[in-house]
C-alpha positions as CSV (number, residue, x, y, z in Angstrom):
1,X,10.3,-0.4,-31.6
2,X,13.2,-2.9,-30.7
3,X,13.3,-3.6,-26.9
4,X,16.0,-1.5,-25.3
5,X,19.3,-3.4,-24.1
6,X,20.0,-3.4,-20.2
7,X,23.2,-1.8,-20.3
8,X,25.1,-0.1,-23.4
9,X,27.4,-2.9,-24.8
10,X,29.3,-0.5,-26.8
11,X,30.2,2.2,-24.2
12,X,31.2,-0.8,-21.2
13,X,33.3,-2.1,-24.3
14,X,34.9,1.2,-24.4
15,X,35.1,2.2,-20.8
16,X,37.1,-1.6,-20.2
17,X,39.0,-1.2,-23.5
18,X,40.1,2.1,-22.7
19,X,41.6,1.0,-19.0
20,X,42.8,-2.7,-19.7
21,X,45.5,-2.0,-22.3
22,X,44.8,-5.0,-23.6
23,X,42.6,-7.3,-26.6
24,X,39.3,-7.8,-25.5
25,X,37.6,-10.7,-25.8
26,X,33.9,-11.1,-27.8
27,X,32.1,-11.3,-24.7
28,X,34.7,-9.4,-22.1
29,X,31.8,-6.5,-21.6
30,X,29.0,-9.0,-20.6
31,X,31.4,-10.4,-17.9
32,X,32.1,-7.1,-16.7
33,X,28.6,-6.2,-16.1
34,X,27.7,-9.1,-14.5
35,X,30.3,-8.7,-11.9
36,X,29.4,-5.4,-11.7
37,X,25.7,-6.3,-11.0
38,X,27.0,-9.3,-8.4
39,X,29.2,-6.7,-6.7
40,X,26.1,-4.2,-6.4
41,X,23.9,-7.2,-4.9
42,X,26.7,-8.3,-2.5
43,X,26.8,-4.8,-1.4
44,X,22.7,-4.3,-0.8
45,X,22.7,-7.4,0.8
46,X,25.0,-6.3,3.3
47,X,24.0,-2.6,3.6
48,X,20.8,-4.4,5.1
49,X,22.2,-6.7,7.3
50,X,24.2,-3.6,8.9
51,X,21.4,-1.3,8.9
52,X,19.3,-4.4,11.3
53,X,22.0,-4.5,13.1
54,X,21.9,-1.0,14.0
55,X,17.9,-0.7,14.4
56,X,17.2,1.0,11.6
57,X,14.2,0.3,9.1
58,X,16.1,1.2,6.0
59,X,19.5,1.1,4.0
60,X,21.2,4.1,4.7
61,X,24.5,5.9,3.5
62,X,26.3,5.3,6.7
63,X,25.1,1.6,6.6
64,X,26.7,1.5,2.9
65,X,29.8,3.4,3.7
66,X,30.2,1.2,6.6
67,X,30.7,-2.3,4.5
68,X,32.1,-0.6,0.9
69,X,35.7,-1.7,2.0
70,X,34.9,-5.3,2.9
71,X,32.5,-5.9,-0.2
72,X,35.2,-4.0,-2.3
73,X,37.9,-6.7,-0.8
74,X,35.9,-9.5,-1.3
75,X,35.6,-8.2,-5.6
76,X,39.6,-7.3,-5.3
77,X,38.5,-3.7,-5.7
């Protein structure tokens, strides 16, 4: 059995084609998911710092909800 890829090449080459409106390079979809996956990290990263900050032991929703919009201005989301 082949080892299974981390992420579906063809569909984020689909998703990215479908909303750029423009030629794609070869390797457009792996940059995609990598920003993607640094975006997610930068967000965990400072879900936790918030969630210390507030006392509590774990990430939670309110802790995530309260540094989306910084995280997603930092990506130029």
């Amino acid at each position: 059995m082949a080892p299974q890829t981390p992420y579906p090449r063809a569909t984020v080459k689909r998703i990215v084609k479908a909303h750029s409106n423009r030629p794609l390079s070869k390797n457009a979809d792996v940059m995609v998911f990598l920003d993607y996956v640094l975006f997610l990290e930068e967000l965990v990263r400072e879900a936790s710092t918030a969630s210390k900050a507030a006392g509590e032991r774990q990430i939670s929703a309110a802790a995530v909800r309260k540094v989306r919009e910084k995280t997603l201005n930092k990506y130029n989301g």
